[in-house]
N, C-alpha and C positions, 0 to 999 in steps of 0.2 A: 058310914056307907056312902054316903053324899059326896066325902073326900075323896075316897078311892076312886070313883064312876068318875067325879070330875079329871082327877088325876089320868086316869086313863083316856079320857076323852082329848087329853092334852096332850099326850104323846103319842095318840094317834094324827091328833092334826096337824103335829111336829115333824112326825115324819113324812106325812104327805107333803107338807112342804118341804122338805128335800128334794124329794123325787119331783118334785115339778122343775128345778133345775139340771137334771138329767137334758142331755143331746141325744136326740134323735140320729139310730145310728142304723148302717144296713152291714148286717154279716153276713160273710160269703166263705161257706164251711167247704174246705178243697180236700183230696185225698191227700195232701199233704202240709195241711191246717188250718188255719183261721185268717181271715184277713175283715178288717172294720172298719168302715169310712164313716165319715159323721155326715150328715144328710145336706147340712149348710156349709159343705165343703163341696159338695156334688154339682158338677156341671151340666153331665150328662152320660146316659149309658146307650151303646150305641152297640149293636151284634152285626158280624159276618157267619161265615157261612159255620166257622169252626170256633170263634172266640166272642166275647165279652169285653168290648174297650169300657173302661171307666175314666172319664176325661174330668180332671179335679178344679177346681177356679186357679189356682198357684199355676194352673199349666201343666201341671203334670199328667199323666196316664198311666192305668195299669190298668194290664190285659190277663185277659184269666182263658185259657183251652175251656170250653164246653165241657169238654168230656173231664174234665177233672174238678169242676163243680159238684157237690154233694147236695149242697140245701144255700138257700138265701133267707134269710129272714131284718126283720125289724127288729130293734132292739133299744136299747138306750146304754148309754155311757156315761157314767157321772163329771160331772164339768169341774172338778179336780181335777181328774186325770186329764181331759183334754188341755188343761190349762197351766199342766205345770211343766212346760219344756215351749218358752212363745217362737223361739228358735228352731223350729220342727224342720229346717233342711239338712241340721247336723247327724252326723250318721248317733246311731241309737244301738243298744243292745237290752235285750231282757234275758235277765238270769233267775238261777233258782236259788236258795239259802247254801245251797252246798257248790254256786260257783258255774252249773252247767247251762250255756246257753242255748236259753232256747228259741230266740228269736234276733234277729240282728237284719239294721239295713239304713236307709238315707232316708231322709226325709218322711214325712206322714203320706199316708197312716200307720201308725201302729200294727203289726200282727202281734195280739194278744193271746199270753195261755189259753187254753178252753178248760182248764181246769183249775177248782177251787185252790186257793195256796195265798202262798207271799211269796213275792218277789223282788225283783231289785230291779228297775232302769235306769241305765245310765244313759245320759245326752251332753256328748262335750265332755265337759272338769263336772257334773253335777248328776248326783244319783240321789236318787226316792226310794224309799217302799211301797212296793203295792198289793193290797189285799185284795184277792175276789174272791168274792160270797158268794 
C-alpha cells in the first residue's frame, strides 16, 4: 500500500516538474488559425485603430486586422519545441503524416496545428516530430 501512494506521489511530482519548464506563451486564435509567440520573445503590443502590431525583440513584427482575431489567451509551450530549430529565421513548414501542409513561413513564431495529432517540422536540411496532446 505504502509502495504504491509513494510511487504515485512520485510521478506526480515528476511531472510537475516538467511542466514547470513550459514557456509562457500568448495565442491569438484568427479566423484563419493560430498563431503563438512565447512571452520572452515579446517586445510589445501596440493597437491602431483597425490592427494589432506585435513587435518581437529579433526586430520583427506581426500585424493581426482586429477584426480577424477570434480569442487571445495564455498558454504554455513545452521548451523542446521551442528549442529544437536555434536557427528560427529559416523558412519552416509543418506537415501532417500523410504530407499536407499545414502551416509554412520565415522565421518564429511558429503557427501551430490547433489540433491533437503528429506532425512533421521541417527547418532547413532538419525535420522532427511533433505530438500535441
Amino acid at each position: 500500500m505504502n509502495r504504491t501512494l509513494y510511487s504515485t506521489a512520485l510521478g506526480i511530482l515528476m511531472s510537475g516538474t516538467c511542466l514547470a519548464d513550459d514557456l509562457p506563451t500568448l495565442a491569438i486564435h484568427k479566423r484563419d488559425g493560430e498563431c503563438t509567440v512565447v512571452l520572452s520573445e515579446l517586445l510589445s503590443v501596440k493597437y491602431t485603430e483597425s490592427d494589432m502590431m506585435v513587435n518581437m525583440k529579433d526586430g520583427t513584427q506581426l500585424v493581426f486586422p482586429l477584426a480577424d482575431i477570434l480569442v487571445m489567451e495564455l498558454g504554455q509551450q513545452p521548451t523542446a519545441v521551442g528549442g529544437l530549430f536555434p536557427h528560427a529565421a529559416e523558412p519552416y513548414v509543418i506537415t501532417d503524416l500523410q504530407g499536407k501542409i499545414l502551416s509554412e513561413g520565415k522565421g518564429g513564431p511558429f503557427v501551430w496545428p490547433t489540433q491533437k495529432g503528429v506532425y512533421i517540422i521541417s527547418v532547413g536540411d532538419k525535420s522532427k516530430k511533433l505530438i500535441l496532446k
